[in-house]
C-alpha positions as CSV (number, residue, x, y, z in Angstrom):
1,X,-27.7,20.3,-41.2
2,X,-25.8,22.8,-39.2
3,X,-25.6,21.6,-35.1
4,X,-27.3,25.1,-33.7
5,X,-30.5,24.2,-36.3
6,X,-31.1,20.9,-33.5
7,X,-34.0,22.1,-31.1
8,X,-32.5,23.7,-28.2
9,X,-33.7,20.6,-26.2
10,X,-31.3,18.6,-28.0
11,X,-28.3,21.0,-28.3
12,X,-28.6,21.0,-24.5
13,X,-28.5,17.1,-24.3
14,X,-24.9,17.3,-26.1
15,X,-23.4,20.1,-24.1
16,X,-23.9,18.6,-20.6
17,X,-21.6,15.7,-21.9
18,X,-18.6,18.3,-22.2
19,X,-16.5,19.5,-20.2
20,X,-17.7,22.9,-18.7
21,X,-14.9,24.9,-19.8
22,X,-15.4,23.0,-23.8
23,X,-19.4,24.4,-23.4
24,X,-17.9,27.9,-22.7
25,X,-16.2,27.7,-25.7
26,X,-18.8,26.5,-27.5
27,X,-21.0,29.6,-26.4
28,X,-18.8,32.3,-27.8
29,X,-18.6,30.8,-31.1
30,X,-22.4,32.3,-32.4
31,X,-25.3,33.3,-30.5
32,X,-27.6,31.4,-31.3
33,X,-25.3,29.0,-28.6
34,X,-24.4,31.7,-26.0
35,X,-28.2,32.2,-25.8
36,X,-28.6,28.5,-24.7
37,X,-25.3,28.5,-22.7
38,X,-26.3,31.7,-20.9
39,X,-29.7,33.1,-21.4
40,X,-31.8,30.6,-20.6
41,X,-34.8,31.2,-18.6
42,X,-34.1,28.3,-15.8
43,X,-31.1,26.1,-14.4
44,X,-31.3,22.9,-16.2
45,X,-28.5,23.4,-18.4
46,X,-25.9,24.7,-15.8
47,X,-27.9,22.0,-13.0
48,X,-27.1,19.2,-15.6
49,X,-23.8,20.1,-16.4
50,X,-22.9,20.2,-12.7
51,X,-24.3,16.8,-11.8
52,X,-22.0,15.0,-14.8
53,X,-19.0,16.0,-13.3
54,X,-17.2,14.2,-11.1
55,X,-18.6,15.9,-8.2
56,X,-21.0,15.2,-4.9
57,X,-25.0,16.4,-5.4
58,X,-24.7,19.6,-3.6
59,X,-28.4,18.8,-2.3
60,X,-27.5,15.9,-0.2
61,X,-24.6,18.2,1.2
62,X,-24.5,19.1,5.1
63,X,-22.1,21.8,6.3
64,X,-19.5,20.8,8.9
65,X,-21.7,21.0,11.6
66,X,-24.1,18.3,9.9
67,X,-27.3,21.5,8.3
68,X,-28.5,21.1,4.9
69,X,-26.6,23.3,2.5
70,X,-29.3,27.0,1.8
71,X,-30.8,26.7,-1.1
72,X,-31.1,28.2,-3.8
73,X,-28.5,26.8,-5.3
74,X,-26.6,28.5,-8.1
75,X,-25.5,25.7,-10.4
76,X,-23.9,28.1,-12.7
77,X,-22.0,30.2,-10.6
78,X,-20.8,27.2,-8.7
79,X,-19.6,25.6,-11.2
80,X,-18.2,28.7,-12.6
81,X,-16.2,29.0,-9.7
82,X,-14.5,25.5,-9.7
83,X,-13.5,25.1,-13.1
84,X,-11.7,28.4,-12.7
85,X,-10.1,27.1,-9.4
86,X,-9.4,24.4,-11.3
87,X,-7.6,26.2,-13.9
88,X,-5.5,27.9,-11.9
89,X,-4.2,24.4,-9.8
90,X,-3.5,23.0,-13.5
91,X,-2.1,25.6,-15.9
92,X,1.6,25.1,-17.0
93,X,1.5,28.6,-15.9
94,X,1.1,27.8,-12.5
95,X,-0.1,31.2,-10.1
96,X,1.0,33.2,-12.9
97,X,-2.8,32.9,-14.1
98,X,-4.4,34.5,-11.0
99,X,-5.8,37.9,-11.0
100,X,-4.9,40.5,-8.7
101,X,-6.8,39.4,-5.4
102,X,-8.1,36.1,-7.2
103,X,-6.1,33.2,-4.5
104,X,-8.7,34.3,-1.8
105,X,-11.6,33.2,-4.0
106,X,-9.5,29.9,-5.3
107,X,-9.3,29.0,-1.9
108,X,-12.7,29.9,-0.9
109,X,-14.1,27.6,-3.6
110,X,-11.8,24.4,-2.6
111,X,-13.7,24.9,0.9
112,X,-17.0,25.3,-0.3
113,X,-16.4,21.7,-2.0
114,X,-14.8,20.4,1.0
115,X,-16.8,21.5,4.0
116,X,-20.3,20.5,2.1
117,X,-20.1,16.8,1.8
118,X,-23.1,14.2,2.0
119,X,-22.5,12.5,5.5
120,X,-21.0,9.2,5.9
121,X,-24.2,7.5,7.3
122,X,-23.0,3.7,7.9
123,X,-19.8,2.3,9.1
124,X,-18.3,-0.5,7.4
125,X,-14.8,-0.6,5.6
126,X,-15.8,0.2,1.6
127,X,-14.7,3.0,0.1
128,X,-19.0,3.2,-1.3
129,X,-20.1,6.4,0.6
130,X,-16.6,8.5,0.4
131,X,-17.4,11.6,-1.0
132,X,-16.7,12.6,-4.8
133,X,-15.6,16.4,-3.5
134,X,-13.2,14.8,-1.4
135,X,-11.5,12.6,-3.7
136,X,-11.6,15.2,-6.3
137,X,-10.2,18.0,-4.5
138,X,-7.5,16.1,-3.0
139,X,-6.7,14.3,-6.1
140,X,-6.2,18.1,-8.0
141,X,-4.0,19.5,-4.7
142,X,-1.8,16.9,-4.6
143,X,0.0,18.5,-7.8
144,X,2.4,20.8,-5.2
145,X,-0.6,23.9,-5.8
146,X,-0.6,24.7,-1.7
147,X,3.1,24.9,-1.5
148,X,3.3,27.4,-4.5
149,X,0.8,29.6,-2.6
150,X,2.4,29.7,0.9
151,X,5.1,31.0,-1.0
152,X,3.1,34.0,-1.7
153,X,2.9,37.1,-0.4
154,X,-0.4,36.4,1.3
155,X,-3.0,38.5,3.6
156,X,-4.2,37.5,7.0
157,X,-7.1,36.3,5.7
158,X,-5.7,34.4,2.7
159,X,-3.1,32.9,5.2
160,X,-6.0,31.3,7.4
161,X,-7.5,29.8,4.4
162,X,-4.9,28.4,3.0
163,X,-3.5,27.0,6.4
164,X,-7.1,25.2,6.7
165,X,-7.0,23.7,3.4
166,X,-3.7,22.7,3.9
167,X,-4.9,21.3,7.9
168,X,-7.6,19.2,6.3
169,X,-5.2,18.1,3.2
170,X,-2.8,16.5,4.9
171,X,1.2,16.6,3.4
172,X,2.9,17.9,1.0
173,X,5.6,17.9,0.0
174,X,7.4,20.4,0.8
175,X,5.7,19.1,4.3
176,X,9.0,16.0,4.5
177,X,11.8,18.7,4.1
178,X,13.8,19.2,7.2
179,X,13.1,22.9,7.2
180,X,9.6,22.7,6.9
181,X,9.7,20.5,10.3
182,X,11.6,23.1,12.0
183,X,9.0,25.8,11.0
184,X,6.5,24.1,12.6
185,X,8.1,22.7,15.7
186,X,9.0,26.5,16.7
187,X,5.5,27.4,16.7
188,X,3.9,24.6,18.8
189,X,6.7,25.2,21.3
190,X,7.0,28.9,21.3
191,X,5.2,29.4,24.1
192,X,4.1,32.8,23.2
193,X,1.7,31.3,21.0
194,X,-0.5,30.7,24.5
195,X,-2.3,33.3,26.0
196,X,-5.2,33.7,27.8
197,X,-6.6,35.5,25.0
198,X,-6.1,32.7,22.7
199,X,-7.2,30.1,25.7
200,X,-4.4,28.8,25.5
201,X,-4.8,26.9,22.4
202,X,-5.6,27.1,18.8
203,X,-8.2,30.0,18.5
204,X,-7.7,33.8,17.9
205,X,-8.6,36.6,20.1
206,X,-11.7,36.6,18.3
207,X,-12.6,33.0,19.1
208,X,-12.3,31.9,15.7
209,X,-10.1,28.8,15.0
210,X,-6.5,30.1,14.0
211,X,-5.5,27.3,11.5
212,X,-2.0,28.5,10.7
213,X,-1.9,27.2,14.5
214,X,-3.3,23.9,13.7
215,X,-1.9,23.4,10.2
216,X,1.9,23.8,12.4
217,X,0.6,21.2,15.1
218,X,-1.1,18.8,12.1
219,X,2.5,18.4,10.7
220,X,4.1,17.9,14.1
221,X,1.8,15.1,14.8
222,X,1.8,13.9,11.3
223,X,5.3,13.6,10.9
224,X,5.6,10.5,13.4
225,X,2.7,8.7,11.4
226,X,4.5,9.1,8.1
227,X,8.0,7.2,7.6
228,X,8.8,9.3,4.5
229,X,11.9,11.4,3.3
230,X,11.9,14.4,1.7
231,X,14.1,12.5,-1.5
232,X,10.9,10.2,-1.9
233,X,8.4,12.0,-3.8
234,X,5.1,12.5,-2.6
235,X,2.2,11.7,-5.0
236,X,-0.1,11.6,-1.9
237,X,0.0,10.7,1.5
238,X,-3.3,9.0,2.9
239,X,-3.4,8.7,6.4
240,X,-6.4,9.3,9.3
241,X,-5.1,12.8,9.2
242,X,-5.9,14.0,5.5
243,X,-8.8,15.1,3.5
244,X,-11.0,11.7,3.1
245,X,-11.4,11.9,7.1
246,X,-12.3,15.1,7.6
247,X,-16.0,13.5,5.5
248,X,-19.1,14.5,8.3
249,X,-20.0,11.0,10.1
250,X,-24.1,11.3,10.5
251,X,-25.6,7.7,11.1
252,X,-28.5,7.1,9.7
253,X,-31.7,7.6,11.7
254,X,-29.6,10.1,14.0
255,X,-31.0,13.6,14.1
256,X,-28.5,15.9,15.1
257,X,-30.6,18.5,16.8
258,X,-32.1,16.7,18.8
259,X,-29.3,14.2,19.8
260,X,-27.7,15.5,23.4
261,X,-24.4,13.9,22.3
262,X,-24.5,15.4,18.5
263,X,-20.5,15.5,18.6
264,X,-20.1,11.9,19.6
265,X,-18.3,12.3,22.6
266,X,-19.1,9.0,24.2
267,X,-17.5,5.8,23.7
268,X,-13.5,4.8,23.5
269,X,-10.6,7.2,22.0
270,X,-7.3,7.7,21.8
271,X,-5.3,10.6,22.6
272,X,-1.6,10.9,20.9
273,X,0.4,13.4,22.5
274,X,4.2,14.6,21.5
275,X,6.6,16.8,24.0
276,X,9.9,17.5,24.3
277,X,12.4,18.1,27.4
278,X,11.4,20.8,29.4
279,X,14.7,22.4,29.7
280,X,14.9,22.4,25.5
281,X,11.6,23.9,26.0
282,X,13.1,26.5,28.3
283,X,16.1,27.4,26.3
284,X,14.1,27.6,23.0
285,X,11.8,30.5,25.1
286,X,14.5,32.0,26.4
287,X,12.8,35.5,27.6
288,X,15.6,37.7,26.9
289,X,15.7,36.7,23.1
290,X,14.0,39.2,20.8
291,X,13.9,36.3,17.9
292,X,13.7,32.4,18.7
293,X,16.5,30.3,17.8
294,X,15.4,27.5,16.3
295,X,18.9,25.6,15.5
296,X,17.8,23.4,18.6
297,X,14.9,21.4,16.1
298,X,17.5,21.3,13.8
299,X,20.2,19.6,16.0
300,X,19.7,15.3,15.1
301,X,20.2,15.0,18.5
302,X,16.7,17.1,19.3
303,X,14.3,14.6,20.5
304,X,11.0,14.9,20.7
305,X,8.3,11.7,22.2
306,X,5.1,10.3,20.8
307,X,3.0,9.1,23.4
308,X,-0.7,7.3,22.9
309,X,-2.7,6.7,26.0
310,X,-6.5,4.8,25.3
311,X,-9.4,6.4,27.0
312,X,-13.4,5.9,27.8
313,X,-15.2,8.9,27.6
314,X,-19.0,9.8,29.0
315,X,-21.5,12.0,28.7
316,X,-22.4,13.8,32.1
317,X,-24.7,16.4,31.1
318,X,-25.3,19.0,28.7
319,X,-25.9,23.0,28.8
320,X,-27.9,25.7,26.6
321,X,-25.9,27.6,24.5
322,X,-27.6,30.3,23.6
323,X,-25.9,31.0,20.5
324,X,-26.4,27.9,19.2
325,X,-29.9,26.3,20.4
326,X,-29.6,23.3,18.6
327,X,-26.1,22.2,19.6
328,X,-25.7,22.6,23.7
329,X,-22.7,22.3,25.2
330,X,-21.4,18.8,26.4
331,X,-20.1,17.9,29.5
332,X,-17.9,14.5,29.8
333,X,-15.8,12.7,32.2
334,X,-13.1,9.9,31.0
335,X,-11.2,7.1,32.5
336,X,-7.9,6.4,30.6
337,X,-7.0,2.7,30.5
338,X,-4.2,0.7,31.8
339,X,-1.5,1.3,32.9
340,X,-2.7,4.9,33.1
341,X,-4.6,5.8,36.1
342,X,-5.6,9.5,35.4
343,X,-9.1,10.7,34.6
344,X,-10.3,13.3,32.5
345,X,-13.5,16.0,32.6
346,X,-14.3,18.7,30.1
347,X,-16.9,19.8,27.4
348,X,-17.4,20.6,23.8
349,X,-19.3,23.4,22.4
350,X,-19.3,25.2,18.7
351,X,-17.0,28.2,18.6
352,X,-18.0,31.4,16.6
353,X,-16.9,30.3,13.7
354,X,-19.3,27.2,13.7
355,X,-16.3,24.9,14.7
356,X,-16.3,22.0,17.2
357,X,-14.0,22.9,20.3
358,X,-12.9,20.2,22.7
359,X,-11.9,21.5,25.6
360,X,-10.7,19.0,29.0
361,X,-8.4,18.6,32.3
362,X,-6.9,15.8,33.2
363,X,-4.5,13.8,36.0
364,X,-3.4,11.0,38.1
365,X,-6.8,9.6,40.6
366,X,-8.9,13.0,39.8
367,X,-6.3,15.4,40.2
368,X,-6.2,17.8,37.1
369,X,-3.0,19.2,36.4
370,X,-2.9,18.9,32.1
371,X,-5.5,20.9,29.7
372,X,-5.9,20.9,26.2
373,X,-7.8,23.1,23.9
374,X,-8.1,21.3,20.6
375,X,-10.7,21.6,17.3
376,X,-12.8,18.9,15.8
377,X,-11.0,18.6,12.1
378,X,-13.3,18.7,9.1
379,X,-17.4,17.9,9.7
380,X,-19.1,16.8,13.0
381,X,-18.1,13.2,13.9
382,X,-15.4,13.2,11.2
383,X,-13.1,10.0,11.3
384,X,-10.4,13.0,11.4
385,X,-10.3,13.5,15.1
386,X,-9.5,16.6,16.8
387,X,-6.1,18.4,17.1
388,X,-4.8,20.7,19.5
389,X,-2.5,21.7,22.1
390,X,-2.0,21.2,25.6
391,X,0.2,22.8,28.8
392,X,-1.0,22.7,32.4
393,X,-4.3,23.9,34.4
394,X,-1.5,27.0,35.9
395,X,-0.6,28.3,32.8
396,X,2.5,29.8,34.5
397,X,5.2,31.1,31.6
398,X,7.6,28.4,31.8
399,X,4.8,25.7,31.8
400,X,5.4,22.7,29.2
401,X,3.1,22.9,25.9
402,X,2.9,20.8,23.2
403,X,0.4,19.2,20.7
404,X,-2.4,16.2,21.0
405,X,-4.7,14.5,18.5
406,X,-7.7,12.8,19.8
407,X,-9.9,10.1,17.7
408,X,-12.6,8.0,18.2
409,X,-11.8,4.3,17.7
410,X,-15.4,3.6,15.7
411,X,-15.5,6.9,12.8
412,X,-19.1,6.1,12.6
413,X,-21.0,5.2,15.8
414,X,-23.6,2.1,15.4
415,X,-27.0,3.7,15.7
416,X,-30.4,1.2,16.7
417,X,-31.9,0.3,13.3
């Protein structure tokens, strides 16, 4: 008895225990299986298939801002799409397999997996509700696959994907060498990098997040978490700042749309801050230069601080926004702890892009003279925090700058049962 003269119900019972690209194969070898594999009047083949691998149920998913992911979902395509992306990451090969034009939908598809997540819903300490995409994803990138692509000739667009990819991944490890450090110190300090068309902070003209921005202040930051040198390898580097955290945080029972505080502003945080001496600041900008000399990050003497200061935030009020009824803007006002005597006020809102910005003031006994523009990092309430940058309230062209990341001390706030 040949295998194709099983009942098609049967054949199909096999197949969704192979591997996706193994049932592809399978299809081209007679028709009587490519008409299973590929003309079959409903999903249930392709659905099947997609729920054996080692992936999250796509129906449970919530985009970053905490929705239900559209449906219909394509199963096929979907899947489709991954196992190719995952092709490409694993071929001894390596690029050398991508089409003409094909890294844009690679990278497209690692961020369809990673910005639809099911939501974290109670917090406690297991590793039980961490999601599959996650882990999968950031166990297939940690092969060295975004360093070989931001060695490629990329696009504007393809640049902004991969810099957010790499922003929620974490480091790599071409992240540790001293070079890379340098690359990214010169852009969080080049102070033409804040404009008033940029507010100042991490966003593009358009209002859209500019993650080359944040991946360069991610590894600033990052780099004083990590105790690593680039002669250690990296197999992969999990800290608050990489891909696990950025997992949406919705507590069970909460419903985001009609929750005034949907972003979890209230309750206790830290903000880490890093700077560096304002007359190495200075130099670095000089205004004559056409190009920026960076030999100043690369001096051992350069020094640059890491500061952490603990504050209380609350919620004051909160605003219509008409372009996102469901999600009004926040107003908050925060007392940092001792020793510190400064307060802080600002709001949160979504951005064009559907992204969280945090925006505040702050100063000594109400008297703002800092303000930071930063971006919630991954989905709403992620463990992740937000990152951005912050100068002073003037905004006068030899003001200091430099980069902060703020998280919440509790990931996943304690709802009433």
């Amino acid at each position: 008895m040949r295998f194709t003269d099983l009942p098609p119900e049967l054949i199909e019972e096999v197949l969704i225990y192979c591997d996706p690209i193994d049932v592809a194969c399978a299809a081209q070898t007679c028709s009587a299986l490519r008409t299973i594999v590929y003309c079959s009047d409903d999903s249930k083949l392709w659905r099947e298939l997609y729920l054996m691998q080692p992936f999250d149920d796509p129906r449970i998913c919530v985009s970053q801002d905490g929705r239900p992911r559209s449906s219909p979902i394509f199963w096929k395509d979907d899947l489709q799409r991954i196992m190719r992306a995952r092709t490409v990451v694993t071929s001894e090969k390596g690029l050398a397999v991508l089409k003409p034009g094909e890294v844009k939908e690679v990278l497209e598809t690692f961020l369809m997996l990673v910005c639809y997540v099911p939501p974290w819903r109670e917090f406690d300490t297991s590793l039980s509700q961490i999601s599959l995409n996650l882990v999968w994803v950031a166990a297939l990138l940690k092969s060295g696959f975004l360093d070989q692509v931001e060695k490629q000739a990329l696009s504007d667009t393809e640049r902004q994907l991969v810099s957010r990819l790499h922003t929620y991944f974490g480091l790599t490890q071409d992240d540790l060498k001293p070079e890379a450090r340098v690359k990214s110190r010169a852009f969080v300090y080049c102070l033409r990098n804040y404009r008033p068309e940029n507010e100042y902070g991490p966003l593009l003209a358009s209002g859209k997040v500019n993650w080359i921005h944040m991946q360069a202040i991610h590894h600033v930051v990052s780099m004083h978490l990590v105790d690593m040198s680039n002669e250690e390898p990296l197999i992969l580097a999990l800290f608050p700042m990489t891909l696990p955290f950025t997992q949406a945080a919705i507590p069970r029972g909460l419903v985001l749309d009609e929750e005034k505080d949907w972003a979890g502003v209230e309750g206790a945080w830290t903000v880490n801050f890093c700077f560096c001496d304002h007359r190495d600041l200075l130099t670095f900008n000089e205004a004559s230069a056409t190009t920026l000399d960076t030999s100043m990050f690369e001096d051992p003497e350069f020094r640059e601080e890491y500061r952490a200061l603990e504050v209380k935030l609350y919620v004051t009020r909160t605003d219509k926004d008409p372009e996102h009824p469901t999600r009004p803007v926040i107003s908050f006002f925060g007392e940092m702890q001792n020793p510190s005597t400064s307060t802080m006020t600002g709001r949160v809102k979504m951005t064009k892009d559907n992204q969280i910005q945090w925006h505040f003031v702050s100063g000594d006994q109400g008297n703002a003279i800092w303000s930071s523009e930063g971006i919630q990092v991954g989905g709403i309430r992620s463990a992740f925090g937000v990152l951005g940058s912050w100068t002073t309230i003037f905004h006068d062209s030899d003001d200091p700058v430099g980069p902060f990341w703020l998280r919440k001390h509790d990931h996943v706030p304690e709802t009433e049962p």
